[in-house]
MDTraj code that builds the backbone (N, CA, C; nanometers):
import mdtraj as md
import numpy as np

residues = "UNK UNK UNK UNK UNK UNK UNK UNK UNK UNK UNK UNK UNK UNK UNK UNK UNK UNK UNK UNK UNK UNK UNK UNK UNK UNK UNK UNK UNK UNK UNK UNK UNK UNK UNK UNK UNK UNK UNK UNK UNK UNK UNK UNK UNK UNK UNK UNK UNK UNK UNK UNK UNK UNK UNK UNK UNK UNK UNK UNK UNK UNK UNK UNK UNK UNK UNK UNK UNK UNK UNK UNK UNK UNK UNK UNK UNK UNK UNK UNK UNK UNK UNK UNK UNK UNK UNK UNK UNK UNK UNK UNK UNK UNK".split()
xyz = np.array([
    [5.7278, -4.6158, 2.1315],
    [5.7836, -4.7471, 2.1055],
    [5.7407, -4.7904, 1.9660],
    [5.8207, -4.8661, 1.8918],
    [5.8139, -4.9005, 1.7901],
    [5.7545, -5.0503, 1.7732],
    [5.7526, -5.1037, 1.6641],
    [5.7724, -5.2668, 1.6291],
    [5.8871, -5.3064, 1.6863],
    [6.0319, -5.2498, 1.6541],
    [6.1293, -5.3361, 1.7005],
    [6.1595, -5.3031, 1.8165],
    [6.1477, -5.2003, 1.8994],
    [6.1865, -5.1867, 2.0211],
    [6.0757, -5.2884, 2.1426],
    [5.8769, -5.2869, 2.0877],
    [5.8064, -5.3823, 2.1391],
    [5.8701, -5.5374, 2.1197],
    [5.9409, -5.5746, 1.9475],
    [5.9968, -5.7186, 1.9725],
    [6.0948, -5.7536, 2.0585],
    [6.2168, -5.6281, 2.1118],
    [6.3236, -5.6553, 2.1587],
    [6.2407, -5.6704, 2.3025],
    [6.1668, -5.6017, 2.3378],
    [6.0772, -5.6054, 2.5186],
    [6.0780, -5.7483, 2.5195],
    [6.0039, -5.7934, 2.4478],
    [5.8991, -5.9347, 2.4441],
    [5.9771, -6.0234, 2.4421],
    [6.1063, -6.0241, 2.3654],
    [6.2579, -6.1114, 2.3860],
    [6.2728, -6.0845, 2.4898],
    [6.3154, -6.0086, 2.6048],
    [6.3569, -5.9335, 2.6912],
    [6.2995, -6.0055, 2.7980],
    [6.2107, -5.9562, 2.8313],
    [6.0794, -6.0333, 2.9203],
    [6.0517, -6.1733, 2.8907],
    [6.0190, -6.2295, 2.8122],
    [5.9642, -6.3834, 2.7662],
    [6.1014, -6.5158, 2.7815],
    [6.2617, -6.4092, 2.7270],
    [6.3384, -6.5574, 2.7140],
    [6.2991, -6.5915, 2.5577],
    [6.2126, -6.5305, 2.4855],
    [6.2306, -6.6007, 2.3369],
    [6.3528, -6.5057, 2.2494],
    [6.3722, -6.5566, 2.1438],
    [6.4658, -6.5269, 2.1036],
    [6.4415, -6.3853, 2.0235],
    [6.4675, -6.3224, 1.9652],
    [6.4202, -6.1913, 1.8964],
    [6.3634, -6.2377, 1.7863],
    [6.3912, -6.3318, 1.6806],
    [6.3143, -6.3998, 1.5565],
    [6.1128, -6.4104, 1.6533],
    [6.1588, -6.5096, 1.7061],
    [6.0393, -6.6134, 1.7899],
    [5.9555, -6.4998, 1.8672],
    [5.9999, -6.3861, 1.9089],
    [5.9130, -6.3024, 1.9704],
    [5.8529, -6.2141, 1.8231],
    [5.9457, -6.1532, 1.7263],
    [5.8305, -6.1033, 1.6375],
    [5.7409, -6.1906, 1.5841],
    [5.7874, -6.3057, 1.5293],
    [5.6697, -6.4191, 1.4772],
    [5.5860, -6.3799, 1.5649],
    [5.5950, -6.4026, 1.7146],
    [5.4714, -6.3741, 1.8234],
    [5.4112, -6.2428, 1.8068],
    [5.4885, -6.1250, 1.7499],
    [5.4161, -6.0303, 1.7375],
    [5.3111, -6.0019, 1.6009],
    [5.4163, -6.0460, 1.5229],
    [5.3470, -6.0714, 1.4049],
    [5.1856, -6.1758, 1.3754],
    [5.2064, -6.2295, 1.4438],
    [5.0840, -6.3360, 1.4737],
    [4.9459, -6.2608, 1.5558],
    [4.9888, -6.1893, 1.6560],
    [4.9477, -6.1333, 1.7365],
    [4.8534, -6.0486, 1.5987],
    [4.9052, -5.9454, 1.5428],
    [4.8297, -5.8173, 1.5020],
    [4.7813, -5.8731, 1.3475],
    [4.8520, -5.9980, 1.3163],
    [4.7461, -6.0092, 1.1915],
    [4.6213, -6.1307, 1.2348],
    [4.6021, -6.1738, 1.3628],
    [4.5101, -6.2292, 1.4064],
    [4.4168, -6.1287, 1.4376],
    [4.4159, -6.0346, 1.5090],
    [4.3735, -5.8977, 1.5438],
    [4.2968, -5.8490, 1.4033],
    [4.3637, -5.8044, 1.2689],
    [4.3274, -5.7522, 1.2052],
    [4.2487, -5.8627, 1.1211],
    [4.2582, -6.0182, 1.1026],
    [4.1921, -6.0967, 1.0391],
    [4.0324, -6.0584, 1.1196],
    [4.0109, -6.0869, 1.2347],
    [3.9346, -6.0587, 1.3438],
    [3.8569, -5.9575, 1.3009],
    [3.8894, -5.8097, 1.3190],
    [3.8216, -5.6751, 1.2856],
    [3.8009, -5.6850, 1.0865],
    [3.8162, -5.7257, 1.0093],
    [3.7892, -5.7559, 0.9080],
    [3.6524, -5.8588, 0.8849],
    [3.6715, -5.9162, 1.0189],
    [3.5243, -6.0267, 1.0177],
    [3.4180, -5.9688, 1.0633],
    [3.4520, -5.8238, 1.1050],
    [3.3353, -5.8002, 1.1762],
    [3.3558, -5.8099, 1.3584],
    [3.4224, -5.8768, 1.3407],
    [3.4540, -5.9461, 1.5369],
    [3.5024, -5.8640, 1.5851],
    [3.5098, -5.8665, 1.7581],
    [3.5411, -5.7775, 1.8239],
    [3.6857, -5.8321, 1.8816],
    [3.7346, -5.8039, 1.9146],
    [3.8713, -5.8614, 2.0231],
    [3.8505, -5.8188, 2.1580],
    [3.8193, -5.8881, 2.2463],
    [3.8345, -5.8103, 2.3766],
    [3.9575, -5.8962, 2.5160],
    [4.0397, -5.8314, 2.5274],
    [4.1666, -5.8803, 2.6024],
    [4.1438, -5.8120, 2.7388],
    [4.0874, -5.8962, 2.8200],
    [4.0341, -5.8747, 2.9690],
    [4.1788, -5.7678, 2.9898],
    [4.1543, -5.6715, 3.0633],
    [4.2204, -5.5814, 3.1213],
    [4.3538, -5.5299, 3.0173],
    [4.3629, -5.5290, 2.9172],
    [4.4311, -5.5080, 2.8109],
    [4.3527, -5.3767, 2.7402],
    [4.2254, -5.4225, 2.6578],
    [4.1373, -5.3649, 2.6289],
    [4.0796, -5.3647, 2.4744],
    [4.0102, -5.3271, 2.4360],
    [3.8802, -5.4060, 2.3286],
    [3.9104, -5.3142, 2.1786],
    [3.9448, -5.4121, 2.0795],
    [3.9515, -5.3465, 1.9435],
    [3.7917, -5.4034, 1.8645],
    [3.7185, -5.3087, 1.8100],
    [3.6603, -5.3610, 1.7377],
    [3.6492, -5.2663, 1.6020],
    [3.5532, -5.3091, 1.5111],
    [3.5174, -5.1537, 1.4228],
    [3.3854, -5.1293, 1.3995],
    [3.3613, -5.0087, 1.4031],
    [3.2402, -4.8963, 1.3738],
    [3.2647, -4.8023, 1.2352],
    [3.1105, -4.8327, 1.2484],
    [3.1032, -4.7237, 1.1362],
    [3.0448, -4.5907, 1.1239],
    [3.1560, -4.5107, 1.0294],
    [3.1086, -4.3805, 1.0639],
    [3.0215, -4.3138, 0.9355],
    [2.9596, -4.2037, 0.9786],
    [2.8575, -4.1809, 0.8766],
    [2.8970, -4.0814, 0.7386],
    [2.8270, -4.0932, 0.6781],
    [2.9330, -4.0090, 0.5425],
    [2.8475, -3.8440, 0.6231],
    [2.9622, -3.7668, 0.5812],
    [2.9079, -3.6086, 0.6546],
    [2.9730, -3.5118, 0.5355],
    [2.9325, -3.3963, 0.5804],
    [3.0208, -3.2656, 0.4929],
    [3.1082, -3.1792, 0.6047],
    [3.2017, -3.1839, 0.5269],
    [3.3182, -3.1570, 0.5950],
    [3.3439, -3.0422, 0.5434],
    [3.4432, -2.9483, 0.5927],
    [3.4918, -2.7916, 0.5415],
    [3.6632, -2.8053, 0.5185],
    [3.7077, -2.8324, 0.3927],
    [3.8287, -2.8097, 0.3065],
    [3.8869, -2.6722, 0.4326],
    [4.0001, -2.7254, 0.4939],
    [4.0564, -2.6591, 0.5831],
    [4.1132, -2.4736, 0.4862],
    [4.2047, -2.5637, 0.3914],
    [4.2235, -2.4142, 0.2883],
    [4.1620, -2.3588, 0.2483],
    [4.0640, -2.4051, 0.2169],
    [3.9798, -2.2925, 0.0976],
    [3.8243, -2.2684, 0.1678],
    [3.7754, -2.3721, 0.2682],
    [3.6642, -2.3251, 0.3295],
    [3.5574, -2.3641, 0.2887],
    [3.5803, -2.4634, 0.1511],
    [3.4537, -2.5091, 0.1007],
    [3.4066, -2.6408, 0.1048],
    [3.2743, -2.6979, 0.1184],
    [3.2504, -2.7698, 0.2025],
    [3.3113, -2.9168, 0.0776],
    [3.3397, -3.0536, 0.1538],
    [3.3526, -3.1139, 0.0474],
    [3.2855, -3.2358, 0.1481],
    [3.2279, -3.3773, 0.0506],
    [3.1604, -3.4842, 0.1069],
    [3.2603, -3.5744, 0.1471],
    [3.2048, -3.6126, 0.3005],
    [3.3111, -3.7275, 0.3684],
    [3.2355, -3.8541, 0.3852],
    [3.2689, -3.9864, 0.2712],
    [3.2130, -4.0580, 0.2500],
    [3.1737, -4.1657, 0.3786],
    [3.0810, -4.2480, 0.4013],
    [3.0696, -4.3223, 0.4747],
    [3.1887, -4.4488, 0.4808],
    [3.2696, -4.5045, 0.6021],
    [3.3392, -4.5726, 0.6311],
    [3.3600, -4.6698, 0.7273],
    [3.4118, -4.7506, 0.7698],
    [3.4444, -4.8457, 0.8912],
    [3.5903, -4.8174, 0.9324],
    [3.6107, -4.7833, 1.0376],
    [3.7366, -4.7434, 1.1429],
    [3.7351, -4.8649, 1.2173],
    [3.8619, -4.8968, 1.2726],
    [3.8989, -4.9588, 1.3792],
    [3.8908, -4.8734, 1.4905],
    [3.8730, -4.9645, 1.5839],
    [3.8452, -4.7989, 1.7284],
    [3.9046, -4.9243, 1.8477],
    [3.9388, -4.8861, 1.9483],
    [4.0604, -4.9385, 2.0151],
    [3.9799, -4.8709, 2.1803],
    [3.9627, -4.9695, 2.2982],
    [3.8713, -4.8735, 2.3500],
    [3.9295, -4.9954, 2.4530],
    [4.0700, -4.8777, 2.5637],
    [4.1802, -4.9356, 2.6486],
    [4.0994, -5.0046, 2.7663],
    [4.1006, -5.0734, 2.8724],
    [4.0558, -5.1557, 2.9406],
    [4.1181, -5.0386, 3.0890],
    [4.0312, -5.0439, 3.1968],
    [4.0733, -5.0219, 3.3246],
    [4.2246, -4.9811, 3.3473],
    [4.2573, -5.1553, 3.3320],
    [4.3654, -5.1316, 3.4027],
    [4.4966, -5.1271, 3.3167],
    [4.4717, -5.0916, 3.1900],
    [4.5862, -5.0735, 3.0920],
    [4.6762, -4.9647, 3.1207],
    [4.6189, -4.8198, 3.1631],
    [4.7352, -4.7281, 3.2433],
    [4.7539, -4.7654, 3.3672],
    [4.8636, -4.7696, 3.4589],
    [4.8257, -4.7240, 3.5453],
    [4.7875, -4.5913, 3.6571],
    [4.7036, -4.5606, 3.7273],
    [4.6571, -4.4413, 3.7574],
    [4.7392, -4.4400, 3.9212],
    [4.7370, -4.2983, 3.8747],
    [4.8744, -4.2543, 4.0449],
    [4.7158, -4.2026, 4.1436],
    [4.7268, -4.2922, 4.2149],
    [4.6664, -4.2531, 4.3629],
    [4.7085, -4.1502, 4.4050],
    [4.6158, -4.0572, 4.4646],
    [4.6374, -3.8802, 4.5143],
    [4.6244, -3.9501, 4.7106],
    [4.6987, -3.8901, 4.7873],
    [4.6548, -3.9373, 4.9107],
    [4.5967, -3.8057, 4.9583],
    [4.4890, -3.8360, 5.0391],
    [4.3509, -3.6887, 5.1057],
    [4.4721, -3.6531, 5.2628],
    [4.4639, -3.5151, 5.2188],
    [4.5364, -3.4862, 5.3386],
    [4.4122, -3.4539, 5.4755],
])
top = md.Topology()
chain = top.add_chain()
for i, resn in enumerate(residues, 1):
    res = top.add_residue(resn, chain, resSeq=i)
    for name in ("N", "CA", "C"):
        top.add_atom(name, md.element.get_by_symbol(name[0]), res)
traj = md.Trajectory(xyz[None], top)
């Protein structure tokens, strides 16, 4: 799924209009990213929790040529799904 196929859902489902649902989406992910820029975490009960970590600078191995090159230290966003965000297919015990 895309941006516009998630705005057309959210029209779809909600009754807002297709403008009024991306604003909503749009609002949505640059609140999100204002958020993880602060440092803050987002956590959306049963949705599930964006925050960011940091990773350590390491040496890495240049896939072509085999030689090692330095992978600087950084901050990732990391996205870490909630319970009940899939849902899981029950097996029945024979």
């Amino acid at each position: 799924m895309n941006k516009t196929e998630l705005v057309n859902a959210i029209a779809a489902k909600t009754g807002m209009t297709k403008v009024a649902a991306k604003n909503a989406a749009n609002a949505f992910m640059a609140t999100v990213q204002e958020q993880l820029n602060k440092g803050e975490r987002v956590a959306l009960v049963g949705f599930g929790t964006f925050n960011v970590v940091e990773r350590k600078a390491r040496t890495a191995k240049n896939p072509m040529t085999g030689k090692p090159i330095k992978v600087p230290a950084k901050k990732v966003a990391k996205f870490k799904p909630g319970s009940t965000l899939i849902a899981q297919k029950k097996t029945r015990k024979k």
